[in-house]
PANU-685541 format. One record per residue (C-alpha): residue in three letters; z, y, x. Coordinates in nm, 3 decimals, padded with zeros to 5 digits. Layout:
BEGIN
PT/rest/c3/c2/c1
PT/ALA/Z/Y/X $
...
// end
This chain:
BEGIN
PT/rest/c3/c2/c1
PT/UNK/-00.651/01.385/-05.731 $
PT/UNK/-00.881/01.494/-05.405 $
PT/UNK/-00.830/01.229/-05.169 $
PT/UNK/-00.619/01.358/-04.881 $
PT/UNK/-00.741/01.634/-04.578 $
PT/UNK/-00.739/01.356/-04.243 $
PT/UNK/-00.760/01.686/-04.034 $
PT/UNK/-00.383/01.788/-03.985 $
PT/UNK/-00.335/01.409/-03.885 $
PT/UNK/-00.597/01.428/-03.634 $
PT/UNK/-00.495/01.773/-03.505 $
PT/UNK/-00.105/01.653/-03.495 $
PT/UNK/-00.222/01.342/-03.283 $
PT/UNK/-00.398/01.586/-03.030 $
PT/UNK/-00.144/01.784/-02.974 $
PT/UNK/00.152/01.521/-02.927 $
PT/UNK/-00.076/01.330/-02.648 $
PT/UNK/-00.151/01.654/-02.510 $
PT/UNK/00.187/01.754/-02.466 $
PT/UNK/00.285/01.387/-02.335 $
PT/UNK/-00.009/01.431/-02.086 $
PT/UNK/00.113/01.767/-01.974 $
PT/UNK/00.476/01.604/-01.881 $
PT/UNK/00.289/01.467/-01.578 $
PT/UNK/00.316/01.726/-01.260 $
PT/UNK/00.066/01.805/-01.036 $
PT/UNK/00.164/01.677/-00.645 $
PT/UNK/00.218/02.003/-00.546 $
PT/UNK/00.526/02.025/-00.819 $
PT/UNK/00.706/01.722/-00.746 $
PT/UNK/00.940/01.860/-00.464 $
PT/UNK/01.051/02.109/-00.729 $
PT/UNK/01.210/01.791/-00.929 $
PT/UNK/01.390/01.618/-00.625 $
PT/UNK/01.639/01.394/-00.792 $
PT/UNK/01.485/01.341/-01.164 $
PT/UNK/01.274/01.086/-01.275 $
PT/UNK/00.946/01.262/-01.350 $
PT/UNK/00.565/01.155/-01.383 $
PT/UNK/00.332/01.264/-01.092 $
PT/UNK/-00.064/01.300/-01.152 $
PT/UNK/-00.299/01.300/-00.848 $
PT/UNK/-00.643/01.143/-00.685 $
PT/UNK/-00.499/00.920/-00.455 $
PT/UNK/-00.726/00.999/-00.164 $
PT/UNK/-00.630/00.691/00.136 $
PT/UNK/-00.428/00.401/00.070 $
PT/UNK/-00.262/00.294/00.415 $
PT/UNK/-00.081/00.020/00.501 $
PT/UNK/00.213/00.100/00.787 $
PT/UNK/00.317/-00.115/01.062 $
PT/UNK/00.562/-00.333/00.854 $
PT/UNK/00.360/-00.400/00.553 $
PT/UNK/00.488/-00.116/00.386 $
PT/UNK/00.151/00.066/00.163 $
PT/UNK/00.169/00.446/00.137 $
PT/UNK/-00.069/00.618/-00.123 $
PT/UNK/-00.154/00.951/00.020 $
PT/UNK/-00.283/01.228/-00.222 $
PT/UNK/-00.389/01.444/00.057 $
PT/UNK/-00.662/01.482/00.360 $
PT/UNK/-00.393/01.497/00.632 $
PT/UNK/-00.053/01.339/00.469 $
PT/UNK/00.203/01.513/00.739 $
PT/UNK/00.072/01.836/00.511 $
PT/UNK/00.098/01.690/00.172 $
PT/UNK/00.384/01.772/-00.032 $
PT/UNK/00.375/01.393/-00.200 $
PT/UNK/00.316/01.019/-00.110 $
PT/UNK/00.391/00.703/-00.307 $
PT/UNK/00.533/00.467/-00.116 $
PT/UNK/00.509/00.013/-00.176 $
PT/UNK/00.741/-00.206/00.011 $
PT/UNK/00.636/-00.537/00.081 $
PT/UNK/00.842/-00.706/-00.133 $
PT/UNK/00.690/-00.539/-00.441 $
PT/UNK/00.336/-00.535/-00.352 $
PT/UNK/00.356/-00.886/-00.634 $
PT/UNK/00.513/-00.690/-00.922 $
PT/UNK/00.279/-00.402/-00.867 $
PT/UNK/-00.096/-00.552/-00.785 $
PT/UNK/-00.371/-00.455/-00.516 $
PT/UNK/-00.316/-00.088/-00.448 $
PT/UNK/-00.603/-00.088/-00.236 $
PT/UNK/-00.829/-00.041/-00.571 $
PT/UNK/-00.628/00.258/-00.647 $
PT/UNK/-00.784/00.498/-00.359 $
PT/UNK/-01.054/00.737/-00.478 $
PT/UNK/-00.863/00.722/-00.844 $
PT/UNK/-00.696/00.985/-01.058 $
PT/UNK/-00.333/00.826/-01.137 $
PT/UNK/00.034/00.893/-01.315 $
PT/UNK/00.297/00.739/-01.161 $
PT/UNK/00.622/00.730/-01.347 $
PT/UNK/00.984/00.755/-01.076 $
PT/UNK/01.271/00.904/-00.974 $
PT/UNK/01.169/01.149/-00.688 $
PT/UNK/01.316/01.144/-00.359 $
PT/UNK/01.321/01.326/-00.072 $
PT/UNK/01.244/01.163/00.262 $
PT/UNK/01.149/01.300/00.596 $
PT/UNK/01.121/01.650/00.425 $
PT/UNK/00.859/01.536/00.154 $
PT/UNK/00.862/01.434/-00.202 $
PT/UNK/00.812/01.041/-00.298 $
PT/UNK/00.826/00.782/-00.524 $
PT/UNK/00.899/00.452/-00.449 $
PT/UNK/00.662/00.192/-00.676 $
PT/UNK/00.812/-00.147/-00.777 $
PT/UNK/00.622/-00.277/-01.029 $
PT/UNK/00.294/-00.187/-01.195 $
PT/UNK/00.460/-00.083/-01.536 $
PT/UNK/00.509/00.282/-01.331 $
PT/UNK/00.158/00.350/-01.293 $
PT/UNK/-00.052/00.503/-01.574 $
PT/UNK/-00.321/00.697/-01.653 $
PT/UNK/-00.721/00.589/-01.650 $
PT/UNK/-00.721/00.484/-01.237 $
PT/UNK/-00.435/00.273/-01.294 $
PT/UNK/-00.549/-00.067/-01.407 $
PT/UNK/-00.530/-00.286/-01.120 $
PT/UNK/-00.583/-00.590/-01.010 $
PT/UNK/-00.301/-00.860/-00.870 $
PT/UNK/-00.297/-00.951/-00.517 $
PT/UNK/-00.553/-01.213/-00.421 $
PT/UNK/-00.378/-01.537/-00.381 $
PT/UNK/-00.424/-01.551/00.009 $
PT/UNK/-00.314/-01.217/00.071 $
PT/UNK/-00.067/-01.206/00.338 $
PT/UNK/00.153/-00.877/00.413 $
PT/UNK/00.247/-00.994/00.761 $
PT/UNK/-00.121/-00.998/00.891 $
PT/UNK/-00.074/-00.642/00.876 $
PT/UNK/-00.414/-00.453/00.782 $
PT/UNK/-00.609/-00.759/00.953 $
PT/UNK/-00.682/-00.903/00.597 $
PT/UNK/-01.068/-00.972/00.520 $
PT/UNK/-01.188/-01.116/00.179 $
PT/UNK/-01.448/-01.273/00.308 $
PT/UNK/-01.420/-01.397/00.698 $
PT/UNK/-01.199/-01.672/00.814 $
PT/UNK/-01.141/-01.741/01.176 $
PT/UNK/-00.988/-02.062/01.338 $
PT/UNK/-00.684/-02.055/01.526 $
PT/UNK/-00.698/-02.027/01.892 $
PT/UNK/-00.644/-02.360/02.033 $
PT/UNK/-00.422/-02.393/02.292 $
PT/UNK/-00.501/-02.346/02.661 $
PT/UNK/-00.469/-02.649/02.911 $
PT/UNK/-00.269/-02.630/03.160 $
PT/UNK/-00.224/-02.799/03.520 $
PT/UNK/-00.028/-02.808/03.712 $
PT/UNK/-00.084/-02.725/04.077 $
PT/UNK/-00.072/-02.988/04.323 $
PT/UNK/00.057/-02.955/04.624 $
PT/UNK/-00.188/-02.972/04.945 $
PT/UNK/-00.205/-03.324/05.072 $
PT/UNK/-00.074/-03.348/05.455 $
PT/UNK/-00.253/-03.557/05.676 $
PT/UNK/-00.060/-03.680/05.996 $
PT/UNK/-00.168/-03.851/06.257 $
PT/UNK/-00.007/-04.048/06.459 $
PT/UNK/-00.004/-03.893/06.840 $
PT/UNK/-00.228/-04.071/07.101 $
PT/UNK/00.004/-04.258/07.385 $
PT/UNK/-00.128/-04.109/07.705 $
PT/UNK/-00.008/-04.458/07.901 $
PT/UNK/-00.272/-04.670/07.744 $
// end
């Protein structure tokens, strides 16, 4: 008996991870699909943090025109890792879409979402704080201001004299 062809396996296993990578949409789809949980594919071009701590992964130049951002809460940057490392990288990101503010989004809460080559990432450095908000350097360190002395103002000193006695 000829031992068996390996092709058709081979050519089966193409296709079915081709078809699971073409279940990931383009960002430009992803307002189509408000409501279902879909995968979205992009280069993540800027990774910005917002006033509050919350991280937003744009996919665009200018992200007021871009049909898609990713958005990280605070309280989930430790379940999902360093998304700093992500900008410049092709991902998949795995979510329910929303709507919000008239764009398409998916919120990211833990690191199991994210797939693709790009999405390995790193966890948050230990000292990593969310409140400094976007003033966080790897490698500087700067001592706390120490507190200004302060006097307080003392009064003028008053000199009186006693008046000369014109009968002497």
């Amino acid at each position: 008996m000829p031992p068996a062809n390996p092709y058709p396996l081979l050519v089966a296993t193409v296709l079915l991870t081709s078809l699971a990578w073409s279940d990931c949409l383009p960002v430009a789809e992803a307002r189509k699909h408000v409501g279902e949980i879909k995968c979205i594919t992009g280069t993540v071009i800027r990774v910005k943090q917002g006033s509050r701590g919350v991280h937003f992964l744009d996919f665009c130049d200018d992200f007021r025109l871009c049909p898609f951002t990713v958005v990280i809460f605070p309280s989930d940057l430790k379940s999902v890792g360093d998304v700093r490392q992500l900008q410049g990288r092709m991902i998949e990101i795995h979510g329910k879409v929303k709507e919000y503010d008239g764009r398409a989004e998916i919120i990211l809460e833990e690191y199991r979402q994210l797939s693709g080559a790009g999405a390995r990432i790193p966890p948050l450095p230990k000292n990593y704080d969310v409140e400094k908000k976007g003033r966080y350097s790897a490698g500087t360190f700067s001592h706390p201001k120490s507190k200004r002395k302060t006097s307080k103002r003392q009064p003028p000193e008053i000199v009186t004299q006693a008046p000369e006695d014109p009968e002497q």
